[in-house]
C-alpha positions as MATLAB code, in Angstrom:
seq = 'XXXXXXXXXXXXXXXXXXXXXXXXXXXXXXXXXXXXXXXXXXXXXXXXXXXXXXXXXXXXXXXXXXXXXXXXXXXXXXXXXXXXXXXXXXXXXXXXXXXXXXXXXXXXXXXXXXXXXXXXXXXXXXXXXXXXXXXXXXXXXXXXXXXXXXXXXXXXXXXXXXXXXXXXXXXXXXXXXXXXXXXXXXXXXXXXXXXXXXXXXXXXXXXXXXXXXXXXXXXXXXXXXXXXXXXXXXXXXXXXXXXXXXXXXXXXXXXXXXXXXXXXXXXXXXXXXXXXXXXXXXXXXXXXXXXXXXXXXXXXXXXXXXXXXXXXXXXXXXXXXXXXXXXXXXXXXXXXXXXXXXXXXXXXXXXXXXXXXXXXXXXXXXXXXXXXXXXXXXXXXXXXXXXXXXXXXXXX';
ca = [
     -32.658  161.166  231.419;
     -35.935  159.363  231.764;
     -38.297  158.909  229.149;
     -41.463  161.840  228.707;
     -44.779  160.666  227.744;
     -44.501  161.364  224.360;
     -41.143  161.992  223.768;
     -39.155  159.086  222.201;
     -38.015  155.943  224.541;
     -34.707  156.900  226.728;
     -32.403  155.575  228.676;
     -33.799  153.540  231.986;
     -33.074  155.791  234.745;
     -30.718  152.839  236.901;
     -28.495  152.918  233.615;
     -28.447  157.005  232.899;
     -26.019  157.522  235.638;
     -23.326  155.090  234.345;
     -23.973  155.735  231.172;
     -23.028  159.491  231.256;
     -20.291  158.888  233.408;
     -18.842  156.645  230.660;
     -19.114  158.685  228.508;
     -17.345  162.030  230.135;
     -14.762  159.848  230.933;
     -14.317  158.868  227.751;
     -14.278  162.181  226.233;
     -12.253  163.506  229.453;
      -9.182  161.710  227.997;
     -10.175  161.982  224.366;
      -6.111  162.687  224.066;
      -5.322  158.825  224.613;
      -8.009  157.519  222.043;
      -6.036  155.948  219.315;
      -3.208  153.943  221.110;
      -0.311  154.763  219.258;
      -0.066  154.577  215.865;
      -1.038  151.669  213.486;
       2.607  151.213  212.287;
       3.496  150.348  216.100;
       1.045  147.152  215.638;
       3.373  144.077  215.565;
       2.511  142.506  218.814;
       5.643  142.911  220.273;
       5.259  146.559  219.805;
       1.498  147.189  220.637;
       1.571  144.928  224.177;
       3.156  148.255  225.802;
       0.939  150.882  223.591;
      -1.872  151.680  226.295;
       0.791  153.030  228.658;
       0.444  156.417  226.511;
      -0.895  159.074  228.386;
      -0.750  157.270  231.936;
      -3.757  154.934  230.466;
      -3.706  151.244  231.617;
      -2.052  148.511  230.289;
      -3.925  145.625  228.933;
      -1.186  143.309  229.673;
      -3.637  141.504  232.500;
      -5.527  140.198  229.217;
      -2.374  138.493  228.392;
      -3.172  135.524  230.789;
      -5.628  134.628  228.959;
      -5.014  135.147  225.429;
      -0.988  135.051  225.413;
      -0.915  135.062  221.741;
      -1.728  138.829  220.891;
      -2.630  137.963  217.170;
      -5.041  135.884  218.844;
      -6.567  138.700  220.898;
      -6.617  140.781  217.916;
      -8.918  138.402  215.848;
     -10.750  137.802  218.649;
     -11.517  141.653  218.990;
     -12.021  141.473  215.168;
     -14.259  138.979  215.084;
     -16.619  140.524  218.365;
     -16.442  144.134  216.518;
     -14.056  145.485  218.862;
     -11.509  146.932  216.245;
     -10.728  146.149  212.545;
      -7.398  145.344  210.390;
      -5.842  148.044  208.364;
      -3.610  146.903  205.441;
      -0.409  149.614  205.127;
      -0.295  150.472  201.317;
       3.477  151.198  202.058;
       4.804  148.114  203.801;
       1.874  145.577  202.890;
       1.488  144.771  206.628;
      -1.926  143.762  207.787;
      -2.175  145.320  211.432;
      -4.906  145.571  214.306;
      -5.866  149.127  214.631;
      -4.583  149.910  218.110;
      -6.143  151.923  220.710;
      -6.563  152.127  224.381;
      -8.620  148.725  225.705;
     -11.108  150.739  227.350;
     -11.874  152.827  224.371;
     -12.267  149.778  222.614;
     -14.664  148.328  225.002;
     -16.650  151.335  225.440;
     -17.074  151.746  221.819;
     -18.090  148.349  221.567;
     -21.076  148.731  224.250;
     -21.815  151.983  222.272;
     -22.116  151.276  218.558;
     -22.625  148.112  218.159;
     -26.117  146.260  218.499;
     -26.763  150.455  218.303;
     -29.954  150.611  218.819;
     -29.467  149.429  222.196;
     -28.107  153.155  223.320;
     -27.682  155.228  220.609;
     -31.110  156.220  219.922;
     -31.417  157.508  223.070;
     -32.131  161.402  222.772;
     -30.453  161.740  225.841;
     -27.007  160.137  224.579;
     -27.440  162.064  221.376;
     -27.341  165.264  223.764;
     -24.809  164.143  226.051;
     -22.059  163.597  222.680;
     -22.849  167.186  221.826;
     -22.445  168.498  224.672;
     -19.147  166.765  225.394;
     -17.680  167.525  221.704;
     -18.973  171.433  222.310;
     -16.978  171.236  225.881;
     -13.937  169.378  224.723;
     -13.572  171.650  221.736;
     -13.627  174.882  223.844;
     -10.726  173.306  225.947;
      -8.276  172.412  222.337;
      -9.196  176.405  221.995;
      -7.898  177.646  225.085;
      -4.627  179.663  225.770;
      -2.179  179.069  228.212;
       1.126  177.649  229.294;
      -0.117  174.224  229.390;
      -0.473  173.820  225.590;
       3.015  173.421  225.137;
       3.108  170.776  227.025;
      -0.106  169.245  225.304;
       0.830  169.060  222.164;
       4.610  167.682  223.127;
       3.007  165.041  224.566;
       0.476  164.454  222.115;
       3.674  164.362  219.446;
       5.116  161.795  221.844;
       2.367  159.315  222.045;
       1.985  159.409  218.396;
       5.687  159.596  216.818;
       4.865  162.665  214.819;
       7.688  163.242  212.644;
       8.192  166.872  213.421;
      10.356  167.561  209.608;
       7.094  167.449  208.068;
       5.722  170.771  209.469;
       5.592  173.620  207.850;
       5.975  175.757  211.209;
       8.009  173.572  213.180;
       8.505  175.753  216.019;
       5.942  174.636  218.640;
       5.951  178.130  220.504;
       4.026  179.430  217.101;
       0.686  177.146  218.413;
      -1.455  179.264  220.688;
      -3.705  176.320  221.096;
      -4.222  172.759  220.934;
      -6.377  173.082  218.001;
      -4.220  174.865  215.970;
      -1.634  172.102  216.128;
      -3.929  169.706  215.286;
      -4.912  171.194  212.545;
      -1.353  171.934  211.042;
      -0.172  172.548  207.891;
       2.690  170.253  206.243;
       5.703  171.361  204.434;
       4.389  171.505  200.312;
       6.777  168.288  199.350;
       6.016  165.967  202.040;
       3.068  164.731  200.614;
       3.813  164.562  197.194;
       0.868  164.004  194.354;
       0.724  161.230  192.050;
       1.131  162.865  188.417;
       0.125  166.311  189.320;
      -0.462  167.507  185.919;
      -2.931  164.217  184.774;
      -6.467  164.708  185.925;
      -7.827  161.546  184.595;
      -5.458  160.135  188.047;
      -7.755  160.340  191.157;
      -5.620  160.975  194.606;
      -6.282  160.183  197.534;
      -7.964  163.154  199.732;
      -6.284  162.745  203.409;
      -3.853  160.693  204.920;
      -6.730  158.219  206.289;
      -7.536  154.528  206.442;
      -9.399  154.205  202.964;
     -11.983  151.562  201.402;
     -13.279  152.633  198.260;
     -16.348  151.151  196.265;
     -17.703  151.837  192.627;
     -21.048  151.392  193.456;
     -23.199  152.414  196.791;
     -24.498  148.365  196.745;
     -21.123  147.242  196.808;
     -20.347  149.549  199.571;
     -23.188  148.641  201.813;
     -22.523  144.867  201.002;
     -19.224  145.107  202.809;
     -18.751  148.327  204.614;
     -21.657  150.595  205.428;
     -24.283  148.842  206.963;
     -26.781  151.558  208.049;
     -29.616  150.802  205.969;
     -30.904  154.369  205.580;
     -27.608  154.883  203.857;
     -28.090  155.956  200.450;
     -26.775  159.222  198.464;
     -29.673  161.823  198.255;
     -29.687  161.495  201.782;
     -25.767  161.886  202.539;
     -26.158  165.164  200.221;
     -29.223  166.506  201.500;
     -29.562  165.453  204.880;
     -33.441  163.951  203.859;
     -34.541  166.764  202.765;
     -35.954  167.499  199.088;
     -32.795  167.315  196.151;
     -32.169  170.745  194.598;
     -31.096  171.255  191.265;
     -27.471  171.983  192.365;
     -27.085  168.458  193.497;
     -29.485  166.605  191.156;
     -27.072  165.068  189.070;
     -25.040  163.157  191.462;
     -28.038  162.662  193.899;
     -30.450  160.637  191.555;
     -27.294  158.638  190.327;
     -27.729  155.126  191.737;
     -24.023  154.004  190.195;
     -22.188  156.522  192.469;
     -18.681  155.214  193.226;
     -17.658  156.026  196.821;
     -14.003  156.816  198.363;
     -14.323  156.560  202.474;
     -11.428  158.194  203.452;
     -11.024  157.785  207.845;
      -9.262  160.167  209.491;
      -8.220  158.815  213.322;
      -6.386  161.393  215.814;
      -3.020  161.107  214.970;
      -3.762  161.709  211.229;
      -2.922  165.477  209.390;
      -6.401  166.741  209.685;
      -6.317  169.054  206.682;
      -7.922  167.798  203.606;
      -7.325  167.707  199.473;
      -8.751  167.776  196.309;
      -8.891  164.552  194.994;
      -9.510  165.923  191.442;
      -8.848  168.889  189.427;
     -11.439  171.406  189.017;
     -13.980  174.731  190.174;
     -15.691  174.488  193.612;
     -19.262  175.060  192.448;
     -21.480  174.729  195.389;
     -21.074  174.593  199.351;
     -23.878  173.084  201.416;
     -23.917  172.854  205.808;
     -26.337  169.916  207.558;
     -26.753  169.771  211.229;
     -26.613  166.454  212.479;
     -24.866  164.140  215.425;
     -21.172  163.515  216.583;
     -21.415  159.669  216.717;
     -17.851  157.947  215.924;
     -17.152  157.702  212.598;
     -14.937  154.245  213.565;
     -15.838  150.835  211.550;
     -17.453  149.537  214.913;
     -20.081  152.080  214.787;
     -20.183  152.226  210.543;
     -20.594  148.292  210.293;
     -23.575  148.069  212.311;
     -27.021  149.494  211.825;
     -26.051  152.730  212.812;
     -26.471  155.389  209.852;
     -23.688  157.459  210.812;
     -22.661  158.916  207.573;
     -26.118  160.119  206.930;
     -26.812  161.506  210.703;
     -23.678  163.126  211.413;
     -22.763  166.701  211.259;
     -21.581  167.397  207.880;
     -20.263  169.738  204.870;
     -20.503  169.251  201.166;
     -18.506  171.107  198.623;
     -19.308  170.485  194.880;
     -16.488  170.549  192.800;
     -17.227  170.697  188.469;
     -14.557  168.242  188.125;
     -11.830  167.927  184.920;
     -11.567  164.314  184.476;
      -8.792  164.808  181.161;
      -9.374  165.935  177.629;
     -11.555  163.417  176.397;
     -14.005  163.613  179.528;
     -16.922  165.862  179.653;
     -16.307  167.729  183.499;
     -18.749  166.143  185.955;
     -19.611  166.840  188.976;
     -17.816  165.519  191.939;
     -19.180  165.619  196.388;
     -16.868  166.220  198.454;
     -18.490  165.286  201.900;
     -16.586  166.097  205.301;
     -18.383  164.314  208.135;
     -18.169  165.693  211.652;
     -17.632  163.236  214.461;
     -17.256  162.764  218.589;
     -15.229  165.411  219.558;
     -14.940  166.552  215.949;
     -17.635  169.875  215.916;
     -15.357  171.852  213.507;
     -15.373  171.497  209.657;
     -13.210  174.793  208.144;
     -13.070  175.116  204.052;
     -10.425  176.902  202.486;
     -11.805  177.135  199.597;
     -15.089  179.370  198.372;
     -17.882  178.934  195.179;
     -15.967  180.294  192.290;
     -12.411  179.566  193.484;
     -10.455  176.683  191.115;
      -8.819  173.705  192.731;
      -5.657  171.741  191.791;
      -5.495  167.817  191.977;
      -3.913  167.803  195.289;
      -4.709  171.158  196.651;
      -6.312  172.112  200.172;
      -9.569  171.940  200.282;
     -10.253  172.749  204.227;
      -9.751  171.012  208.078;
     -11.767  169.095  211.091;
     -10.578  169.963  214.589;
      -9.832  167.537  217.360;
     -10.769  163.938  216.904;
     -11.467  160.809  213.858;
     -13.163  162.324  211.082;
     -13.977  160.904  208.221;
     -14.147  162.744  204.205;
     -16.209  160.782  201.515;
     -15.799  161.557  197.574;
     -19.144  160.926  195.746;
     -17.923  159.981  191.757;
     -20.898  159.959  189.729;
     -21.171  156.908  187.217;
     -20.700  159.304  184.000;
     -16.827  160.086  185.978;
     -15.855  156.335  184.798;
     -13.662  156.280  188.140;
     -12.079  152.605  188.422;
     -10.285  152.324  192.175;
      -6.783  150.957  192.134;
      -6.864  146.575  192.549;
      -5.424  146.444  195.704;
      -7.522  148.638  197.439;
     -10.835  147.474  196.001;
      -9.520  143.872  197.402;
      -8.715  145.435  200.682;
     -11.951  147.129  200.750;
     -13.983  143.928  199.711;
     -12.295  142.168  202.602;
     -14.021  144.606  204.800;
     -10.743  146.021  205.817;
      -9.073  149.473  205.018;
      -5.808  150.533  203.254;
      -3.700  153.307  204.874;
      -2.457  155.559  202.568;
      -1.153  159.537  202.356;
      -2.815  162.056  200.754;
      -1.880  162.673  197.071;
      -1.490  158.681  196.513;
      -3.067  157.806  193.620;
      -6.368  155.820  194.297;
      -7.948  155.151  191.150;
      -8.140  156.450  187.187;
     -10.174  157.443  185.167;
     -11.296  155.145  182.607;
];
C-alpha cells in the first residue's frame, strides 16, 4: 500500500497494516453493524444493545459518562452518531450501533481526507463489499441460522412478510431483500398524485433546494446535481431538464441494515430513462455525509427517470430517482424497465446487504413543498424515520 512515484499519495506503510486489518474486521462482522434498532434507544434499553451478535458491551464507558444521554450528545457532538426523530412516536433517539463501529467510522469519514483518499482504501472497500456479498449469496445449512439470528438482533416482525416461511430463503441475500405483505405498508391517498410518499422505510431529511441541503446536511462540496446524475461527465438531453435546474428539491431517504431494502415510487408515473455509474462503496451514514466527503456523488449508483403525474392541473415533469450503492452494498436490482408505468407507491427495485441510501431529485417546475415537521427535523440536521408510502410532502 505504499505510495508510486506518480501515482496519487497513499497510505504510510507503518499505518497500511492496521488500517486493512480494521477494516476486514469491520466488514467480517458487517452482521452486527447497526446495534439494534433505533426504537430500542431509551437508555435503559440501548446500555445492553452491543451484546447482539456476541459483540462487546460498552458498559465499561459507563464509568465515565454514567448518564447515557450524556454519552449520546457527546458522540453527537464529536460526529460519532446522529439523532433520529420517530415520525410515529415523536421520540428523539441516538442512532444505536455497535461502539466499535462507531469509532471506526469515526476515524474513517470524518476529517476524510485523512484516509479516504487513499487509492488503496478505496480498493480495499471494494474488495471487501465484492467478498462479503459473495458470502450473503451462498447456499447452505447455515443460512437458516443467519437470518434467525439476524431477525433476532433486530426484532423483525415476522407478520409482515409476504413468504414467512424461512425455509423458502436459499440465501442470506434473498432475505434481506424480502418482499412485504401488500397492506403492511399502506400509501398515503393512493389515488392523489399531487401527495408525494415516502420511497423506503429509511431515516429521511428532505430539502427544497440543493443550498439548503448542503447548508445543513450534505457537506461534500463537489456535491451538486449534474454531477449526482451524470457521474461528471457531459449532461445528455435525457437528463437536461432536471440537471441544469439549480432549484432541485431533494428527498434523502437512508436505508440502515435492519431496514426493508426494497424500494417505491414516490410518485405516479412512466419510467423513462435508466442510467448505471461506477463509483465507490464509502458509507452512506451522516458521519461520512456531513463531512467533506462527496459520497453521494462518488458512490456506486443507479438512476431511473420517471415522467412524473403531479395531478390534473400539473404539466408531468420529470422526476430522478437515484439509488446509491454503499459498503457492503454492491447490488442495486430495478424492477421496473423504460416504458413500464409506475403507481404512487409501487416497487421500483432493491440493494443487497448493508445501509443504502435512495435520493428523489424534484425539479423546481414539480412545486414539491416537504411536510413541516420534517423540513424542521431536517433543518436541525437530524433525520425523521418514517415507512414507505408515508406521505412526505404535496404538491403545491
Amino acid at each position: 500500500m505504499s505510495s508510486n512515484p506518480g501515482a496519487a499519495v497513499d497510505v504510510p506503510d507503518e499505518l497500511a497494516k492496521p488500517l486493512e486489518d480494521s477494516l476486514i474486521h469491520l466488514v467480517d462482522h458487517s452482521d452486527h453493524i447497526g446495534g439494534h434498532k433505533d426504537e430500542l434507544a431509551p437508555s435503559e434499553k440501548r446500555a445492553d444493545a452491543v451484546h447482539a451478535h456476541g459483540v462487546n458491551s460498552k458498559k465499561w464507558i459507563s464509568r465515565f459518562w454514567p448518564n447515557e444521554e450524556t454519552l449520546d450528545k457527546l458522540f453527537s457532538h464529536e460526529h460519532m452518531g446522529n439523532f433520529v426523530i420517530d415520525r410515529k412516536t415523536g421520540r428523539k433517539n441516538f442512532e444505536s450501533m455497535p461502539l466499535y463501529v462507531r469509532v471506526g467510522m469515526h476515524l474513517l469519514f470524518v476529517n476524510a481526507s485523512s484516509y479516504m483518499t487513499y487509492p488503496s482504501v478505496e480498493h480495499l472497500l471494494k474488495a471487501q463489499s465484492i467478498k462479503q456479498g459473495k458470502v450473503y449469496d451462498q447456499t447452505g445449512p447455515g443460512v437458516k441460522a443467519h437470518i434467525k439470528s439476524f431477525i433476532d438482533t433486530y426484532e423483525l416482525p415476522l407478520d409482515e412478510l409476504l413468504v414467512q416461511d424461512l425455509d423458502q430463503y436459499p440465501t442470506f441475500n434473498s432475505f434481506f431483500a424480502r418482499r412485504l405483505k401488500p397492506t403492511a405498508r399502506p400509501i398515503t391517498s393512493p389515488t392523489n398524485p399531487s401527495i408525494i410518499v415516502s420511497p423506503a422505510d429509511c431515516r429521511l431529511t428532505a430539502y427544497e433546494t440543493v443550498d439548503r441541503a448542503k447548508t445543513f446536511w450534505i457537506k461534500g462540496r463537489k456535491f451538486d446535481i449534474p454531477t449526482l446524475l451524470t457521474g461528471g461527465g457531459g449532461v445528455d438531453a435525457t437528463f437536461a431538464a432536471i440537471a441544469n435546474d439549480p432549484n432541485c428539491g431533494l428527498a434523502i431517504a437512508r436505508l440502515a441494515p435492519q431496514d426493508y431494502h426494497r424500494f417505491h415510487s414516490p410518485v405516479e408515473g412512466t419510467v423513462v430513462a435508466i442510467k448505471d455509474i461506477a463509483g465507490e462503496l464509502y458509507t452512506v451514514n451522516p458521519q461520512a455525509i456531513n463531512e467533506d466527503l462527496n459520497v453521494f456523488t462518488l458512490n456506486k449508483r443507479s438512476i431511473m427517470l420517471i415522467d412524473a403525474n403531479l395531478g390534473s392541473q400539473k404539466p408531468s415533469v420529470p422526476i430522478a430517482f437515484v439509488a446509491i450503492g454503499a459498503m457492503l452494498v454492491g447490488s442495486i436490482g430495478w424492477s421496473k424497465k423504460v416504458g413500464d408505468k409506475v403507481a404512487k407507491g409501487e416497487e421500483l427495485g432493491w440493494f443487497q446487504y448493508g445501509g443504502s441510501t435512495c435520493i428523489t431529485v424534484f425539479p423546481s417546475a414539480a412545486g414539491v413543498k416537504f411536510d413541516a415537521d420534517i423540513k424542521s427535523t431536517s433543518e436541525k440536521r437530524m433525520e425523521t424515520l418514517v415507512d414507505v408510502g408515508m406521505e412526505i410532502g404535496k404538491v403545491v
